[in-house]
C-alpha positions, 0 to 999 in steps of 0.5 A: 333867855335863861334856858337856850337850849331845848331837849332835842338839842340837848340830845345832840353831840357837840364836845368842846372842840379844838379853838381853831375848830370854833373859829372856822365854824364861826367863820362860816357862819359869818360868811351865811349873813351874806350868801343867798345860794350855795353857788357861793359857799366858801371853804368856811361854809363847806366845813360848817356844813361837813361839821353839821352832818357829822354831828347829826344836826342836818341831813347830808342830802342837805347841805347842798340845797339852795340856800340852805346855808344862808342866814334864813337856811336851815343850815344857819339854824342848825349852825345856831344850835351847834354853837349853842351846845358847844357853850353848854359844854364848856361852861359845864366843864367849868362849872357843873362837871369836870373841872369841880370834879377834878379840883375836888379830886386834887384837894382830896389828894392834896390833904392825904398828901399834906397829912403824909408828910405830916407823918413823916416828919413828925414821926406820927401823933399815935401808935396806929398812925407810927406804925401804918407810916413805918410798915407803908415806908418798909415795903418801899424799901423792901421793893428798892433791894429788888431794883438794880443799881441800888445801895443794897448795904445801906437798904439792908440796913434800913430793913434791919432797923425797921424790923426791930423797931417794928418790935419795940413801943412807939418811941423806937417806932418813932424815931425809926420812921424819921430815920426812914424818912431822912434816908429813903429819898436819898436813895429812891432813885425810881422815886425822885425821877418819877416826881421830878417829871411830875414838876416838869409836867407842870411848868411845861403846862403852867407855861401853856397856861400863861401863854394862853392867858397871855394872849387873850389878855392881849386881844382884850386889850386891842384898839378893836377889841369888843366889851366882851373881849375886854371883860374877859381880859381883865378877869384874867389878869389878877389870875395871870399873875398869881399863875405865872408867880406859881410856874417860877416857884415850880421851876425853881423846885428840886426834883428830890422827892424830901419831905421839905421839896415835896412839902413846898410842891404841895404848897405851889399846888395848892396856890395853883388850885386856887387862882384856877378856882378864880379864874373859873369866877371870872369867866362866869361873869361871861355868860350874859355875853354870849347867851346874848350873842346868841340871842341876836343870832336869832333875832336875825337881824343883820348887823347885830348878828354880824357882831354877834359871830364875831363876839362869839368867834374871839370868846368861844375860842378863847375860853376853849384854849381855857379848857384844855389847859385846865383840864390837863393842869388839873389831873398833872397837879393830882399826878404829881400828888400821887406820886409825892405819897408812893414815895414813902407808900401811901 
């Protein structure tokens, strides 16, 4: 059962859904093991149906018929085939689309971001890279006179000496672009607030993060929790704790956009990549789990469909927590990465 869709099904639209949304339609489908007639539909039934229509997997005219969301209906099979587009959906996400777009996209960023302050704190390895850095650091300053409630004398100053060193040879190029950076985060307030909201950005998500890897590292370990459910915990703790050791460092990190604050972010960043990237492994190993679930679905076998939505009611929504933080964990760490170098005018 490698492939578990066809290409009608494909065509069909079923973004990764909210987790609760997941759980109600499961629920559904649950309650269709064991109905005969639409005179028994429950409030689960009728949010699957609704679910179906609008996703243009049945006919509206349909959902009403009898029987018809019974675990012989068509509105059952219609549910099947929801439920699988939803998990193609999701394990492209982390595997195929966006989350390998995003993590690539941060460690662009992240290695601009590393050389920058490289830069910065050496003074720059060539004339071409001294001056780039100096004449990027200049027009900071030259935005910073036109900002209110600014030290205008001390930015003056600045622009003086860049400008004479801008008419020197490289060792007055140098030592001009260490002076910059040295004095420019002490007063770029405009700068040192928009990273600061940055880094809360991201331990308002990583504590997102941990809590949702808490949980379901919690239903793992559950007297009635399934194999899957179990398996899915355990590959999440190793990465929890890396995470949450991740989220005390971002806490304790300075909102001051230095050389040396914004060098330790991108070091926190960096970490953060990589225990997501594990993460990402171990819910790979989910996979035969829920293509199997799927497959007793549509055997239609009673009690091995019954466990089936079950199985995949806990590990569907569990995962689709995962997405969300993930997502939005992954595009904060290029947001805060991105502002790190329009500090110094990168």
């Amino acid at each position: 059962m490698e492939e578990i869709i066809n290409e009608d099904e494909l065509g069909m639209e079923a973004p990764i859904p909210e987790p609760e949304h997941i759980e109600t339609v499961l629920e559904g489908m649950a309650d269709s093991l064991n109905v005969a007639g639409t005179e028994s539909l429950t409030n689960a039934q009728i949010y699957l149906g609704s679910v179906l229509a609008t996703n243009g997997y049945i006919r509206k005219n349909q959902v009403g018929q009898e029987g018809f969301m019974s675990k012989v209906g068509d509105g059952f099979k219609a549910a099947i085939a929801y439920v699988k587009k939803i998990f193609t959906n999701i394990w492209d996400f982390f595997f195929k689309r966006d989350a390998p777009k995003l993590t690539e996209e941060v460690k662009d960023e992240l290695k601009k971001a590393e050389e920058v302050i490289k830069v910065v704190e050496s003074g720059g390895s060539s004339e071409k890279e001294t001056t780039e850095a100096l004449t990027n650091m200049r027009k900071v300053v030259q935005a910073l006179t036109h900002e209110p409630d600014v030290n205008k004398a001390a930015l003056d100053q600045i622009l003086k000496e860049a400008d004479e060193a801008m008419k020197g040879d490289q060792a007055k190029k140098k030592a001009a672009v260490l002076m910059i950076g040295r004095e420019l985060p002490k007063l770029n307030k405009r700068s040192a607030s928009a990273f600061k909201k940055r880094v809360d950005d991201i331990v308002r998500i990583l504590t997102v993060t941990d809590k949702t890897v808490g949980i379901i590292i919690e239903k793992g370990e559950g007297s009635d929790a399934s194999v899957a459910d179990k398996g899915l915990a355990s590959s999440m703790k190793s990465s929890r704790s890396e995470l949450t050791s991740v989220l005390e460092k971002f806490k304790k990190a300075s909102g001051d956009a230095t050389p040396a604050n914004l060098k330790d972010c991108y070091t926190h960043v960096r970490q953060t990549l990589e225990e997501t990237q594990r993460a990402y492994k171990g819910l790979d190993g989910e996979k035969a789990n829920i293509k199997s679930q799927i497959a007793k679905l549509e055997s239609d076998q009673s009690d091995h469909a019954k466990t089936a939505v079950k199985e995949l009611k806990s590990l569907l929504s569990s995962i689709a927590a995962l997405v969300q933080v993930s997502k939005e964990l992954l595009a904060s760490s290029k947001q805060l990465l991105k502002t790190g170098n329009k500090a110094f005018g990168y």
